[in-house]
C-alpha positions as CSV (number, residue, x, y, z in Angstrom):
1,X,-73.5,39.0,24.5
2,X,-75.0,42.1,23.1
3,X,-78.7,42.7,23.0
4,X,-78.8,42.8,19.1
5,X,-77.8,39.5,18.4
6,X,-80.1,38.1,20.6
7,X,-82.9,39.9,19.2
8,X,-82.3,39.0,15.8
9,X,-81.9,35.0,17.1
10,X,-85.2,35.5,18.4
11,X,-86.7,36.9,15.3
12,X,-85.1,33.9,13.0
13,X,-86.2,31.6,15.5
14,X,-90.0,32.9,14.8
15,X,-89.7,32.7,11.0
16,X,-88.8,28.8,11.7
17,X,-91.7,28.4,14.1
18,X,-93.7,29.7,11.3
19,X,-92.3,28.0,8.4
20,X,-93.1,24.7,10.5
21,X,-96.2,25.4,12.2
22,X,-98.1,26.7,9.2
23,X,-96.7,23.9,6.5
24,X,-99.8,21.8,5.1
25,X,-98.9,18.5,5.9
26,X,-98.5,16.9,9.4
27,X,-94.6,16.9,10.8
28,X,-93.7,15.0,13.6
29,X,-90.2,14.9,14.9
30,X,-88.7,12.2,17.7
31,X,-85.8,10.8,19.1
32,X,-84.7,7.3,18.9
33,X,-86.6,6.1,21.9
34,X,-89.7,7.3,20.3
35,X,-90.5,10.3,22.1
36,X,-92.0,12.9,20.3
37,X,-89.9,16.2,20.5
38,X,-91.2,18.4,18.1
39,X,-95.1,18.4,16.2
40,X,-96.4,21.4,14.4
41,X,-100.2,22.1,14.5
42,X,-101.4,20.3,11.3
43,X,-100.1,17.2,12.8
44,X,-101.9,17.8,16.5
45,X,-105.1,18.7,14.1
46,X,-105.5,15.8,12.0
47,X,-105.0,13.2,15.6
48,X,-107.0,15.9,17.7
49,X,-104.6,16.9,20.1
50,X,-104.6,20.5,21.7
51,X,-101.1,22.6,21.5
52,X,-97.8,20.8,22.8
53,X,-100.1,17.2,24.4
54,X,-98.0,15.5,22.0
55,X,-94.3,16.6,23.3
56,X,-92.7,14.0,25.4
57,X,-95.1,11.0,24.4
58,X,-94.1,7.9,22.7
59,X,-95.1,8.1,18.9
60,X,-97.1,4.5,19.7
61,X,-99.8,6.7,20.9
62,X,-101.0,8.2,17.8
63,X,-100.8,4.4,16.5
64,X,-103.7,1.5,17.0
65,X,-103.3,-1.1,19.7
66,X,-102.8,-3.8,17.5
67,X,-100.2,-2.4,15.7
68,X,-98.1,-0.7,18.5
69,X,-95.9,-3.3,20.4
70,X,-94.9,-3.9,16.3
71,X,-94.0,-0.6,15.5
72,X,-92.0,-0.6,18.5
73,X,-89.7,-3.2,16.7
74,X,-90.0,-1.3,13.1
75,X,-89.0,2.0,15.2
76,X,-85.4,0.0,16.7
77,X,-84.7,-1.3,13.1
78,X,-85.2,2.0,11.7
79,X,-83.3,4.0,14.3
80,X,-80.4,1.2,13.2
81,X,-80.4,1.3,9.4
82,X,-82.2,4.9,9.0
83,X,-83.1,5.4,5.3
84,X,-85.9,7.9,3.4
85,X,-89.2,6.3,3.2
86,X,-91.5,8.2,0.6
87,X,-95.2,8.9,0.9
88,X,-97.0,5.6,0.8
89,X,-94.8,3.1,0.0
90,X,-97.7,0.7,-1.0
91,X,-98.7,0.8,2.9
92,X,-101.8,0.9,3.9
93,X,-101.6,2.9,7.1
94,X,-103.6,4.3,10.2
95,X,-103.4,6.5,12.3
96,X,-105.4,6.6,16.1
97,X,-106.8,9.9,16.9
98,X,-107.0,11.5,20.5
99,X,-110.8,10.3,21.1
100,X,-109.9,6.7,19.9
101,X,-111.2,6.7,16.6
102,X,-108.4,5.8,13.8
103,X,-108.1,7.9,10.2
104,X,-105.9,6.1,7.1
105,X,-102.8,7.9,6.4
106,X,-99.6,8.0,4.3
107,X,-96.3,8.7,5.8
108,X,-93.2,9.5,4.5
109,X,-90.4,9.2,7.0
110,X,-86.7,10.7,6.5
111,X,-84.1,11.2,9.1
112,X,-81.6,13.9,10.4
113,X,-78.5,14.1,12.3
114,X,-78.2,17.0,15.3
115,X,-75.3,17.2,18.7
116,X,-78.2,15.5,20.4
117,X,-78.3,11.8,18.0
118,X,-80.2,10.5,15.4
119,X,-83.9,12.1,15.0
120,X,-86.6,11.2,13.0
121,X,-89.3,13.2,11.1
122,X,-92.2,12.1,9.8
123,X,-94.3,14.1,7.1
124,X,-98.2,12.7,7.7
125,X,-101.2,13.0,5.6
126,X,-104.6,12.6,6.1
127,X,-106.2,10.4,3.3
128,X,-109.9,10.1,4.7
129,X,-111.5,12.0,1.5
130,X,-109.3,10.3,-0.8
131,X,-110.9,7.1,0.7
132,X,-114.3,8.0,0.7
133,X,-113.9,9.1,-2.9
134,X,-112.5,5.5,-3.9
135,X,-115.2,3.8,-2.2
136,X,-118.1,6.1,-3.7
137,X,-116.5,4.8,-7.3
138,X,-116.6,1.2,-6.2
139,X,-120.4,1.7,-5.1
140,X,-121.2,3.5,-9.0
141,X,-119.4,0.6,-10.5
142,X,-121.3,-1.6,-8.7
143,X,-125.0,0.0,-9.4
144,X,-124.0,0.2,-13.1
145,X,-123.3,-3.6,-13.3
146,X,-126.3,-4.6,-11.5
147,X,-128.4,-1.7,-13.9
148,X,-126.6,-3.9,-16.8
149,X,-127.7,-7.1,-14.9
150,X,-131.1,-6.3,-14.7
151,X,-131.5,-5.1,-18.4
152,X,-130.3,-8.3,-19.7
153,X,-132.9,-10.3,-17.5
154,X,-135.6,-8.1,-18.7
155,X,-134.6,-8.3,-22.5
156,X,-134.3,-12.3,-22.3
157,X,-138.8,-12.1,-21.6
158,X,-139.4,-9.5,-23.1
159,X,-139.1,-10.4,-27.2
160,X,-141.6,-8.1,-28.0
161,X,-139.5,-5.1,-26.6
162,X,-136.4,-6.5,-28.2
163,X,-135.7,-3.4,-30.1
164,X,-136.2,-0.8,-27.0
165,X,-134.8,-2.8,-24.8
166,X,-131.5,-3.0,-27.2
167,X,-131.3,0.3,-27.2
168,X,-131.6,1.0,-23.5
169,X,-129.2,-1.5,-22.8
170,X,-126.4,0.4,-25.4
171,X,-127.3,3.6,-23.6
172,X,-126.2,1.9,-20.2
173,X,-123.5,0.2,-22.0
174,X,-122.3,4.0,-22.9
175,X,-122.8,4.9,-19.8
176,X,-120.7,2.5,-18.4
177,X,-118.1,2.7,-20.9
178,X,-118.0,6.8,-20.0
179,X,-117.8,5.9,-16.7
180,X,-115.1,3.7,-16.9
181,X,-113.1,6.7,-18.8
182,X,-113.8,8.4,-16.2
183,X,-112.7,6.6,-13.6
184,X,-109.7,5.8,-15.5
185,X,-108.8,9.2,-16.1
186,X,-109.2,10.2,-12.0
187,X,-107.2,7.1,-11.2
188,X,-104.4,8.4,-13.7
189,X,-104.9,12.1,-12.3
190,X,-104.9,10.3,-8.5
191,X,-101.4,8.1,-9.3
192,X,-99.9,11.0,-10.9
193,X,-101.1,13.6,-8.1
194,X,-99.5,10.6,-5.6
195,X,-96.1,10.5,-7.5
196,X,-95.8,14.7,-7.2
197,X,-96.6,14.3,-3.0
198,X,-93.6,11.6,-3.2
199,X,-90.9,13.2,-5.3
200,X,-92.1,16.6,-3.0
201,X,-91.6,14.6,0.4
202,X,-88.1,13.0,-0.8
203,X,-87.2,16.3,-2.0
204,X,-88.2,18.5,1.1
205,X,-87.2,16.0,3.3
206,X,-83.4,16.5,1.8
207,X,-83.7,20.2,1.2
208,X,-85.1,20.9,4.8
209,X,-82.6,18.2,6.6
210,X,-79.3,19.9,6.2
211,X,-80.5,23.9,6.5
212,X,-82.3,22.6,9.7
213,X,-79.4,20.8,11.2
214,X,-77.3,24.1,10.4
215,X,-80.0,26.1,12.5
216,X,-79.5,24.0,15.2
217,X,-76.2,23.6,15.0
218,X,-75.2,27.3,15.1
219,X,-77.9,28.2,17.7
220,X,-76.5,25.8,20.1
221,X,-72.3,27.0,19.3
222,X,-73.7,30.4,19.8
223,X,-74.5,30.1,23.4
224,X,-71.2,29.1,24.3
225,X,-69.5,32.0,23.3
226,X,-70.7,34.2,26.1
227,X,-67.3,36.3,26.2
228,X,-67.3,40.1,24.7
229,X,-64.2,39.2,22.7
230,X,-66.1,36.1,21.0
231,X,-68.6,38.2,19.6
232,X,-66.7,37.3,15.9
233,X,-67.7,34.1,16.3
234,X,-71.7,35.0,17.4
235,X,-71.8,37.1,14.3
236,X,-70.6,34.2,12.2
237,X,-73.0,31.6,13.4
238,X,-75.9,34.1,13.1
239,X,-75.2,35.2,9.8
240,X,-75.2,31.1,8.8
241,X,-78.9,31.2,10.8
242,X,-79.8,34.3,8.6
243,X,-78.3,32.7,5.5
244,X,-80.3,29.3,5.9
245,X,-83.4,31.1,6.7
246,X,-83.0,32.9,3.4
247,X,-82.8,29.8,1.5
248,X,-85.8,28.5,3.1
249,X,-87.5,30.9,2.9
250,X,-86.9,31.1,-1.0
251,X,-87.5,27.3,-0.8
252,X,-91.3,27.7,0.1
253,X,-91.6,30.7,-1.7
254,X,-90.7,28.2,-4.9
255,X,-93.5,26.2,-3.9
256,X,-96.0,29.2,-3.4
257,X,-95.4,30.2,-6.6
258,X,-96.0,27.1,-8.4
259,X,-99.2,26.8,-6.2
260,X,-100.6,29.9,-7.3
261,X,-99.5,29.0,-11.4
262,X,-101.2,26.4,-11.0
263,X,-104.1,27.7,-9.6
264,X,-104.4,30.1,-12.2
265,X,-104.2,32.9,-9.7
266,X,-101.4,35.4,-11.2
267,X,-102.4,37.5,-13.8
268,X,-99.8,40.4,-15.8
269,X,-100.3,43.5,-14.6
270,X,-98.5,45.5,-17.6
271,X,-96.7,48.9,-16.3
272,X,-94.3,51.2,-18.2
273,X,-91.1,51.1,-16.6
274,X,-87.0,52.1,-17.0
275,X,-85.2,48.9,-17.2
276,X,-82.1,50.1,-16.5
277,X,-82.7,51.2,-13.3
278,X,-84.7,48.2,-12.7
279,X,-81.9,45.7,-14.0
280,X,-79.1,47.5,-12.7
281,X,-80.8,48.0,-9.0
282,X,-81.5,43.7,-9.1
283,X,-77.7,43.4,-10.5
284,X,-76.6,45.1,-7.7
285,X,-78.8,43.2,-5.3
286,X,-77.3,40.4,-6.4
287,X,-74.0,41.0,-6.6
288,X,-73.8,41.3,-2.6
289,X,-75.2,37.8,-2.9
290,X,-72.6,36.5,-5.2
291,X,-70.0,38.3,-3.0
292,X,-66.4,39.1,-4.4
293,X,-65.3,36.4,-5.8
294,X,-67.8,36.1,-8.8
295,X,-68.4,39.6,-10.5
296,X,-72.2,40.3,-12.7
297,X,-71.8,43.0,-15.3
298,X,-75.1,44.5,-16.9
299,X,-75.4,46.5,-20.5
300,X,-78.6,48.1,-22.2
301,X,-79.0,48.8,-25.4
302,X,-81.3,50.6,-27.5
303,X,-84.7,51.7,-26.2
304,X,-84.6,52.3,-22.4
305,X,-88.8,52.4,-21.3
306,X,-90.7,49.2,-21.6
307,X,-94.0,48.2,-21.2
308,X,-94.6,45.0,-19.1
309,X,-95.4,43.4,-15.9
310,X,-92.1,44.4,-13.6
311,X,-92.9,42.0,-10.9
312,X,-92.7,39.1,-13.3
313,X,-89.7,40.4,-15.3
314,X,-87.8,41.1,-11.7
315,X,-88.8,37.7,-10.5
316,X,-87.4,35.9,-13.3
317,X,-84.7,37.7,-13.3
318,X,-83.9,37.4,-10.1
319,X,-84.2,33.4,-10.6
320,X,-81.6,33.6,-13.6
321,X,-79.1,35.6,-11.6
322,X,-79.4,33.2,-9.0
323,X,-78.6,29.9,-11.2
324,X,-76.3,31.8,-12.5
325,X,-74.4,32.3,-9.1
326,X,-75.1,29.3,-7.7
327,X,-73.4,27.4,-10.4
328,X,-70.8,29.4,-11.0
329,X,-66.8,28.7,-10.1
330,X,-64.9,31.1,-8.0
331,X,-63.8,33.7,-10.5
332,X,-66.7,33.4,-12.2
333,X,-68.5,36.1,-14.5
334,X,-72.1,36.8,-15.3
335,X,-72.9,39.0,-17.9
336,X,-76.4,40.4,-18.5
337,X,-77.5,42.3,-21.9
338,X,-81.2,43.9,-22.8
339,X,-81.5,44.3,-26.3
340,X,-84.4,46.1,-28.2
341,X,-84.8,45.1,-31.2
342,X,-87.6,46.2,-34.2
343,X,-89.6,42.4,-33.0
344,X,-89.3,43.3,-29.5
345,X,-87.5,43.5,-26.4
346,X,-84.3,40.8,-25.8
347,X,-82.9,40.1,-22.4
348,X,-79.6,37.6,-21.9
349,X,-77.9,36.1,-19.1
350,X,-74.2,34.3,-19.7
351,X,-72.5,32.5,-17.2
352,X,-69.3,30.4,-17.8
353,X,-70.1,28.0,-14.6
354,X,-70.6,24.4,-15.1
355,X,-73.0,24.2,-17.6
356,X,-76.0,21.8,-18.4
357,X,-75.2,18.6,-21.0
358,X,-77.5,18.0,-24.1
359,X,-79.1,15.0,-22.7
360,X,-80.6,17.1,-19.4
361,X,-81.3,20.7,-21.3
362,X,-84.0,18.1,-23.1
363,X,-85.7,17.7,-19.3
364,X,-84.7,21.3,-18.3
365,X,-87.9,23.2,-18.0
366,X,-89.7,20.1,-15.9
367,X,-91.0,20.5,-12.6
368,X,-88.5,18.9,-9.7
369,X,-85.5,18.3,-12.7
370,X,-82.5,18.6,-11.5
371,X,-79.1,18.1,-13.9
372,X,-76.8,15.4,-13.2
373,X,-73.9,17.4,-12.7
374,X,-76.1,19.6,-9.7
375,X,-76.4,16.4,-7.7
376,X,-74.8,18.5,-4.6
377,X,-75.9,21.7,-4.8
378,X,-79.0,22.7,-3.2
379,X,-82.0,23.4,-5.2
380,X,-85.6,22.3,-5.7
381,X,-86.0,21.7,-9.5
382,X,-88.5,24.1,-9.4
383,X,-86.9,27.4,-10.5
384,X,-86.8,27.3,-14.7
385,X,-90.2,25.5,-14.3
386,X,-91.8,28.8,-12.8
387,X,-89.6,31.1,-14.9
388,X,-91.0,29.2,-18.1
389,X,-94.8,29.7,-16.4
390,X,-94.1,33.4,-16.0
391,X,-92.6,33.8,-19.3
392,X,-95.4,32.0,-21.3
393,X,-98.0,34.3,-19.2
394,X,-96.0,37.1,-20.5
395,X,-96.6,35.9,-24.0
396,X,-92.7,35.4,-24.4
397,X,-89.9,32.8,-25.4
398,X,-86.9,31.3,-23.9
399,X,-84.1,29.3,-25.2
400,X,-81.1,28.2,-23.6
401,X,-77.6,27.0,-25.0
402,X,-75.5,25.5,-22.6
403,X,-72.1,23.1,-22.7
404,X,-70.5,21.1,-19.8
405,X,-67.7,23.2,-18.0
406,X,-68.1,26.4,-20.6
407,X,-71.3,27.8,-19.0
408,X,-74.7,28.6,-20.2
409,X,-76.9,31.5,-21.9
410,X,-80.3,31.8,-20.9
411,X,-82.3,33.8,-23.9
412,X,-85.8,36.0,-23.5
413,X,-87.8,37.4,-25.8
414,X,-90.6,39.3,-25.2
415,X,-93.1,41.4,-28.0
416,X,-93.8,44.7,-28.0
417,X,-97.3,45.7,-26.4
């Protein structure tokens, strides 16, 4: 085997350490005797552990005594009728640290298949604030109602301070009443917040599972070809590595970007730009992705310079074109067209690929909807969410027409600035 190839395994095999040591969100991985096999950092943080104490021990140890010899028995059933288990699962969970001391925790558990068995994975997260801050409302609650108690007691002697009295007790009554609102609307914010970590763990949990079995899988077959001639089949098994990397890699970067929209933390930052070149360099780009079996054509008209932010306009771009591949037939054609008109600048992508039916386009622009018909290609849901984000910070619109098996048209319009 050549040096190259080895180097560039080498380098893929760092961008997976990274993606899984620097995730936010404990993952534990063992076999189905319970040893731990793999656990990145978050995970040996929230029990206390130092780097790689974990590897080797039964996953009982980061469980409490009365609850291991249990979970032994839930861990044989499991590794028997293996099934996704989202976040929570109305469990009430803990979790033993290294010094003894035990934390609550919600766990979502999902499974994947390698040359080496069955393993298990296990996305953990530490719920100690959320606790505390559930208990601190309790303890409010509480003072209010005794405040309320002790008004009333006071108002029943006191006839003489009927009138004051009335009216302190209204102003605690509002109080409460606010409070209760309140707490309402952070349970709300709480349930909803829990049922985004859940539809995020099922989802990740299928859209890691098969790119990370791949990465294994074509790591190991590459170390048996060690012949000169074989190095066809090395170069094939690395470019599935690079390829699955990629898509991982464009995975998180999904999830970075909604973190930061939601954050609040991308501006537009307006430039003035060709968009021809622009378009037609990303066209190409593409076009090696789509390789030579689906063909993307690209066509300006009118005015060529444009004043707007080129970052966002390449990144949703970029997003279009790759729906547009993705769910486009062998044979397929994607047509592009920029358009300025007297109201602004126009930009249309045209596929003829599967197509989206009227009942999902209603859901299209959700976060984490995926169409009925997209079932087994891979995706997050997340894509046309962001694009929508970063075409609404643009101050622009998008429509889309679509029909099942005659392809879709993704519209923008953006104003003149």
């Amino acid at each position: 085997m050549s040096q190259r190839p080895i180097d560039q395994i080498l380098k893929e095999k760092q961008k997976f350490e990274a993606l899984f040591n620097f995730a936010t969100v404990g993952i534990i991985i063992a076999n189905t005797e319970g040893a731990i096999t793999l656990v990145n950092q978050f995970a040996e943080n929230i029990f206390g552990f130092g780097p790689n104490e974990l590897l080797g021990k039964k996953v009982e140890i980061l469980l409490p005594d009365n609850k291991k010899k249990h979970h032994e028995l839930d861990r044989k059933h499991f590794s028997m009728h293996p099934q996704v288990r989202p976040m929570g699962a109305g469990l009430d969970l803990k979790g033993k640290r290294k010094d003894g001391s035990t934390i609550p925790v919600e766990i979502s558990l999902s499974h994947f298949h390698t040359e080496e068995g069955l393993s298990v994975i296990a996305f953990i997260i530490d719920i100690s604030t959320r606790k505390e801050s559930e208990e601190k409302l309790l303890n409010q609650k509480a003072e209010l109602e005794k405040i309320t108690y002790e008004v009333r007691l006071m108002n029943a002697g006191l006839e003489d301070e009927v009138e004051r009295r009335t009216e302190a007790l209204r102003q605690t009554l509002s109080e409460l009443e606010n409070s209760r609102i309140e707490l309402q609307s952070a349970l709300a914010k709480e349930k909803q917040l829990g049922e985004l970590k859940s539809r995020f763990v099922t989802m990740a949990s299928h859209e890691f599972k098969t790119p990370l079995s791949t990465i294994v899988t074509s790591a190991t077959l590459i170390g048996k070809y060690q012949k000169e001639e074989e190095q066809t089949q090395r170069d094939k098994h690395l470019k599935k590595i690079q390829d699955t990397v990629v898509n991982l890699t464009n995975l998180l970067n999904e999830f970075l970007s909604l973190g930061k929209l939601e954050e609040g933390k991308i501006d537009t930052k307006p430039t003035t730009f060709y968009l021809p070149e622009m378009v037609l360099e990303l066209v190409n780009e593409m076009q090696i992705h789509a390789g030579k079996t689906r063909l993307i054509t690209f066509r300006a008209e009118g005015k060529t310079m444009v004043r707007m932010d080129k970052d966002l306009l390449r990144n949703i771009l970029l997003n279009l074109l790759s729906n547009a591949i993705k769910f486009s037939p062998d044979g397929g054609k994607i047509f592009v067209l920029s358009t300025h008109a007297d109201n602004g600048l126009h930009i249309s992508i045209e596929d003829n690929g599967i197509g989206v039916s009227a009942e999902d386009q209603e859901h299209l622009f959700e976060r984490f909807f995926r169409g009925r018909n997209a079932d087994n290609i891979q995706g997050t849901g997340l894509g046309l969410h962001i694009v929508q984000r970063y075409v609404t910070l643009m101050k622009g619109r998008i429509s889309f027409r679509s029909e099942l098996n005659k392809g879709s048209i993704v519209s923008l319009h953006f104003p003149y600035t």
